[in-house]
C-alpha positions in Angstrom: 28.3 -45.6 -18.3 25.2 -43.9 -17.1 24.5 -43.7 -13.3 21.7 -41.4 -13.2 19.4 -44.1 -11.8 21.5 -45.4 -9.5 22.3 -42.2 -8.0 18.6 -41.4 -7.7 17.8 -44.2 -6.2 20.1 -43.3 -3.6 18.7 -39.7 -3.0 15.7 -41.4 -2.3 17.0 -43.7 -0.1 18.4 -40.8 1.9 15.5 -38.7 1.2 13.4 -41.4 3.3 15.8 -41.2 6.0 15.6 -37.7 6.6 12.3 -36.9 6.3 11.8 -38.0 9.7 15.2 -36.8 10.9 16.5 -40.2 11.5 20.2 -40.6 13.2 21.0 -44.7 13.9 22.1 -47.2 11.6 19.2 -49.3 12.4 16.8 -46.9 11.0 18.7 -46.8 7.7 18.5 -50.6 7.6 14.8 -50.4 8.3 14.5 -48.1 5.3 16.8 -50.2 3.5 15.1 -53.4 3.4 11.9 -51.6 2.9 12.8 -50.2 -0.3 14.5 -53.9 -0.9 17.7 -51.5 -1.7 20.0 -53.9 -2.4 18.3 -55.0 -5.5 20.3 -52.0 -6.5 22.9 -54.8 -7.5 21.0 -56.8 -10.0 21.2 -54.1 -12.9 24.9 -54.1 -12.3 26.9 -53.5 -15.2 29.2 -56.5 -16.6 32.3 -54.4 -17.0 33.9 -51.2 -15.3 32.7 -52.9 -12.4 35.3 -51.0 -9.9 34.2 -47.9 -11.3 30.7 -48.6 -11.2 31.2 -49.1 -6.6 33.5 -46.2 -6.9 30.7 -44.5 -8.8 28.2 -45.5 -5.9 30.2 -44.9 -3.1 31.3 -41.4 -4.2 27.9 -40.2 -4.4 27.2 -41.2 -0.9 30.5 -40.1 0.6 28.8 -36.1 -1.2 26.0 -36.6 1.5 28.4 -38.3 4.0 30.7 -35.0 3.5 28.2 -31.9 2.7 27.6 -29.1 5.2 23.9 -30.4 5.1 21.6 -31.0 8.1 23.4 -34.3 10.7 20.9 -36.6 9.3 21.9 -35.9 5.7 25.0 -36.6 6.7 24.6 -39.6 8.8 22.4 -40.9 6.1 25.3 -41.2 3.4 27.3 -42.9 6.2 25.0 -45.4 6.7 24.0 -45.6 3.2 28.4 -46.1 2.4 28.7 -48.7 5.1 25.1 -51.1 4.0 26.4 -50.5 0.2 29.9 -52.2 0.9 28.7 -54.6 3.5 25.8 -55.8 0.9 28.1 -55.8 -2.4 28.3 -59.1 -4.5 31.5 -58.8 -5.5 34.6 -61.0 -4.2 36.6 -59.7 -3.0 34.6 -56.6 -2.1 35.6 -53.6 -3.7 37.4 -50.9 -0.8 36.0 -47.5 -0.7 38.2 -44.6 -1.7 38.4 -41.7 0.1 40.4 -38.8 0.1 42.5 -37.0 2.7 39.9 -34.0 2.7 37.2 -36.3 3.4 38.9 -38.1 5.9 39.1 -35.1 7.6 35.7 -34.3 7.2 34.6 -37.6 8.3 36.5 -36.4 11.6 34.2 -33.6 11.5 31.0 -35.8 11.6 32.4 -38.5 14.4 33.1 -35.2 16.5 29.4 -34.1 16.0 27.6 -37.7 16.5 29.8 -37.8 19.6 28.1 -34.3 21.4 25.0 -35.1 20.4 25.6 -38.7 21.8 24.9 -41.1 19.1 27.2 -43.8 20.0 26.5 -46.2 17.0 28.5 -44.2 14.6 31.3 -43.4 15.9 31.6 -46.9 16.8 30.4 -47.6 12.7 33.3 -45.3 11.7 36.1 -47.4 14.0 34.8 -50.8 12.7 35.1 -49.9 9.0 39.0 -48.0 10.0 39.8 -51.3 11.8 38.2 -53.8 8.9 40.8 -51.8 6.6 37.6 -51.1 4.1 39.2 -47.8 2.7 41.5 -47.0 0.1 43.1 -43.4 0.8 44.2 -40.9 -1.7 44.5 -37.6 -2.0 42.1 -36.5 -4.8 38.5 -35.8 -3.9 36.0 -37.3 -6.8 33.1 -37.1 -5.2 32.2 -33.4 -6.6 31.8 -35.2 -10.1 31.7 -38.8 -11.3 34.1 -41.6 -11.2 34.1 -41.9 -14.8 34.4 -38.1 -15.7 37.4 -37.5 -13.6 38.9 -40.6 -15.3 38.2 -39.0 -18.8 40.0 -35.7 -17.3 43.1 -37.0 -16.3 42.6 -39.3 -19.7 42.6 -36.0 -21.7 45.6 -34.5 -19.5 47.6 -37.2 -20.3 47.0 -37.3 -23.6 47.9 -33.6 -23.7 51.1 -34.2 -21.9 51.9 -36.5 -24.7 51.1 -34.4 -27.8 53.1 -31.7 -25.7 56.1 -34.1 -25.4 55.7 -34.9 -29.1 56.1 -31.8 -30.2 59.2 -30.7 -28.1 61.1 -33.9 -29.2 60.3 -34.0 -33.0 60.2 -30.1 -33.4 63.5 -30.0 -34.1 65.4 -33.0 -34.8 68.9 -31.4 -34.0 70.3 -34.3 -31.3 72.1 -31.6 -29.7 69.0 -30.0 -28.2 68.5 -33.7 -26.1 72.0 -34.0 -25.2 72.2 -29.9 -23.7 68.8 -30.9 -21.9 68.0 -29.7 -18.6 65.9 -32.6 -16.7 65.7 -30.6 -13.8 63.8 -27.8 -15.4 61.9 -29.9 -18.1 60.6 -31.9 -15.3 59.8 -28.6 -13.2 61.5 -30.5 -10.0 61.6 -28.0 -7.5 57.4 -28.0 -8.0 57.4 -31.6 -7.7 59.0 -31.4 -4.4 56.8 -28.7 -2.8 54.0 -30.8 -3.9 54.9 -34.3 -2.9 56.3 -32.7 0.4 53.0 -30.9 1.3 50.6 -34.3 0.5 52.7 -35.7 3.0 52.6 -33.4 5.5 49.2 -33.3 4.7 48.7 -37.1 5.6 50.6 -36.8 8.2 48.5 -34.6 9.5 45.0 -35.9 8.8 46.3 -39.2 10.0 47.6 -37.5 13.5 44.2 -35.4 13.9 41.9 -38.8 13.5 44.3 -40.8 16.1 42.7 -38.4 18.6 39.4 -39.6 18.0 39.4 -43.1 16.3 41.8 -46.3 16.2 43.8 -45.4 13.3 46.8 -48.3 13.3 45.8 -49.9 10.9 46.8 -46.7 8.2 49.5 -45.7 10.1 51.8 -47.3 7.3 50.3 -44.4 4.8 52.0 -41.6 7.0 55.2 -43.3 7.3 58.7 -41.9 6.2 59.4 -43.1 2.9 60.9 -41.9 0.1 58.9 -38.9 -1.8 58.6 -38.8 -5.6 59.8 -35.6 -5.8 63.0 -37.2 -4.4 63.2 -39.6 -6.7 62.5 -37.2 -9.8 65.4 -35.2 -8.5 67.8 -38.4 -7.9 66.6 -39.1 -11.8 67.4 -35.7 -12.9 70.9 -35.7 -11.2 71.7 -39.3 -12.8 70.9 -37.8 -16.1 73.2 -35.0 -15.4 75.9 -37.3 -14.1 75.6 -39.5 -17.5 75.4 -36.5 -19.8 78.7 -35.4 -18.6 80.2 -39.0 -18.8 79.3 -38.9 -22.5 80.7 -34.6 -22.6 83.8 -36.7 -21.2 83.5 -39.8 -24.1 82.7 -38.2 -26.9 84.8 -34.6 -26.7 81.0 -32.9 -26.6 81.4 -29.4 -25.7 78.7 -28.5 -23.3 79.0 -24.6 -23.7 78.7 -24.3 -27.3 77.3 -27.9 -28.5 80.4 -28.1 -30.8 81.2 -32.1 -31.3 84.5 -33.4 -31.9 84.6 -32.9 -35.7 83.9 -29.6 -36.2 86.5 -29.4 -33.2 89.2 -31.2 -35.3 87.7 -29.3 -38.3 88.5 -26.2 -36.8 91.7 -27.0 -35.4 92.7 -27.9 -39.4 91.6 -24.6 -40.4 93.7 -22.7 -37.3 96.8 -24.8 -38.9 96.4 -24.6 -42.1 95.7 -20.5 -41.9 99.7 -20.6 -39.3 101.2 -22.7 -42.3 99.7 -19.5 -44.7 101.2 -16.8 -42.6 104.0 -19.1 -42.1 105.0 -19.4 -45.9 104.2 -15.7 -46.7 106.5 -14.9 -43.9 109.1 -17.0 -45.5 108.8 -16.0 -49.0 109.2 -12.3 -47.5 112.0 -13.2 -45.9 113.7 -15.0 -48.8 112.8 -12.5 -51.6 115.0 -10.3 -48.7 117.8 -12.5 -49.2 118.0 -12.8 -52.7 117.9 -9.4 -53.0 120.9 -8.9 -50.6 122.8 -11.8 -52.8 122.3 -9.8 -55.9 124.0 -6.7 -54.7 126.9 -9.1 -53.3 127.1 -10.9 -56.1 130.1 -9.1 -58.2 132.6 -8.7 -55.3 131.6 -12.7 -54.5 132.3 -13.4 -58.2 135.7 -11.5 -58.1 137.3 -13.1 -55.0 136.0 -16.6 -56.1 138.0 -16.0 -59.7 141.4 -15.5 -57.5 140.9 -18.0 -55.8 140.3 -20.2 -58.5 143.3 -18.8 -60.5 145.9 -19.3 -57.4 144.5 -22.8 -57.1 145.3 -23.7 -60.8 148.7 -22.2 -60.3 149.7 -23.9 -57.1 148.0 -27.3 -59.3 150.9 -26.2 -62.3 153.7 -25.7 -59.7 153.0 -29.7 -58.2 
C-alpha cells in the first residue's frame, strides 16, 4: 500500500499552518476546508482500511510529537483530531498511541498551557474523555504502519524456522521430555520486561492525571496479572507434568534412561551374579570331588565290613 500522497498532502496541510505561525484549532479548520482536506477520504483504499487511518494518524502524531517549532506541533494535533472527527468509517477507527507519546503529548499540553492557549489542552481532555485512543506500548510513528507490520511479520516467521529447527533437528523424544521451559522461554527476561511496561504505564498514566482527566484509562494501569507471570505459571505446570510422567513411566530424569533399558540392564546385572555364581560353585565342587577321591579307599573299606557283618547277622536269623 503506497501512502506517499497521502502523507504529502498532509505536510502541506501543516506546512500552511505554520507558515504563519498559527496555534488554535480554528485556524487549522480554516486551512482545512480551504484545501477541502477531507477529500483526503475519497481515494481511500477498499481494504487494509485500519491500516490505512493508522497509516494517517501516525504521520501526524511525528509532527504532533517532534521537537519542532509549537506550531509544528500543534499543527499535527489539530491535523489528528479533524482526521478522526472527519473519518467515514463506522465505527470510527481509535487512534493508537504509544506510552512514549502519551508522554510527550504531556509535554505539549504543559507548553500550550504557559503560553496560554486554552483550546488545546481542552482538545487533548475531550479526545481522553471521548475514549478516542487505543494505548500500547510500541511507537510506529518513526516508520509506517505497514512496514512495522512486515517486521514483526518477518520476526515471527524467524521465530518459527528457529522453532522448527530445534524440534526436528534431532528427533530423539528424550531431548522434549528433559526440556527446560523456563530457559527455552528465557522467563526471567520476560518478567523484567512485562514488569517494567507496567511500571511504565503506571507511570505515564500517574504523570498525565496531574494535568488532564485521565479516568477513563485508568483500567490500563490497573493490577492484573503480567504475562511474564503467566509464562512462569506455564513453565512450572510443565515441570509439574513432566515429573508426573518421570513418576508414570519409570523415566529417569538424570540420565534419560527409560524403563527398558532399566529392566535391560537389571537382566544383564543378574545374569553376569548367576555367572560368578555358577563359576563359584563349579570351583567349589571340583574342591569336593577332589576331597572324595582321596577318601574314597578308606570309605570303600569300612563300607565292605559293614556289608560283610550285615550278611552274617542275615545268616545267623
Amino acid at each position: 500500500m503506497d501512502l506517499k500522497s497521502f502523507k504529502l498532502d498532509i505536510n502541506e496541510l501543516i506546512s500552511e499552518f505554520t507558515e504563519n505561525n498559527l496555534t488554535t484549532l480554528a485556524d487549522m479548520k480554516r486551512v482545512w476546508l480551504s484545501r477541502k482536506f477531507s477529500f483526503i477520504f475519497e481515494a481511500s483504499p477498499s481494504t487494509n482500511l485500519a491500516i490505512f487511518m493508522q497509516s494517517l494518524y501516525a504521520h501526524s502524531i511525528g509532527y504532533m510529537v517532534s521537537t519542532a517549532s509549537l506550531s509544528h506541533r500543534l499543527g499535527g494535533l489539530y491535523c489528528l483530531y479533524c482526521l478522526h472527527e472527519v473519518q467515514p468509517f463506522k465505527p470510527p477507527f481509535k487512534i493508537y498511541l504509544s506510552l512514549g507519546e502519551l508522554k510527550r503529548l504531556r509535554n505539549l499540553v504543559i507548553d500550550v498551557k504557559e503560553k496560554g492557549i486554552k483550546v488545546a489542552s481542552a482538545l487533548v481532555k475531550q479526545m481522553l474523555e471521548r475514549n478516542v485512543f487505543l494505548f500500547g506500548f510500541v511507537d510506529i510513528h518513526d516508520g509506517s504502519v505497514t512496514k512495522r507490520v512486515n517486521e514483526l511479520t518477518d520476526i515471527q516467521n524467524a521465530r518459527v524456522q528457529v522453532a522448527h529447527k530445534k524440534l526436528f533437528s534431532n528427533t530423539r523424544i528424550e531431548n522434549f521430555i528433559h526440556m527446560d521451559l523456563g530457559m527455552e522461554l528465557d522467563v526471567d527476561v520476560l518478567k523484567k520486561m512485562s514488569t517494567d511496561y507496567a511500571v511504565a504505564k503506571e507511570l505515564a498514566i500517574k504523570e498525565a492525571s496531574e494535568l488532564v482527566d485521565v479516568q477513563n484509562i485508568k483500567h490500563i494501569a490497573e493490577n492484573k496479572k503480567l504475562i511474564g507471570e503467566v509464562v512462569e505459571k506455564t513453565a512450572q505446570d510443565w515441570n509439574t507434568q513432566k515429573e508426573s510422567f518421570y513418576q508414570q513411566t519409570g523415566l529417569n530424569q538424570a540420565a534419560g534412561e527409560g524403563p527398558q533399558l532399566s529392566k535391560d540392564k537389571e537382566n544383564f546385572e543378574q545374569q553376569r551374579d548367576d555367572v560368578n555364581f555358577e563359576q563359584e560353585g563349579n570351583e567349589h565342587f571340583g574342591q569336593e570331588k577332589d576331597g572324595e577321591n582321596i577318601e574314597q579307599p578308606e570309605d570303600d573299606e569300612k563300607f565292605g565290613d559293614e556289608l560283610e557283618q550285615q550278611m552274617l547277622s542275615g545268616e545267623e536269623l
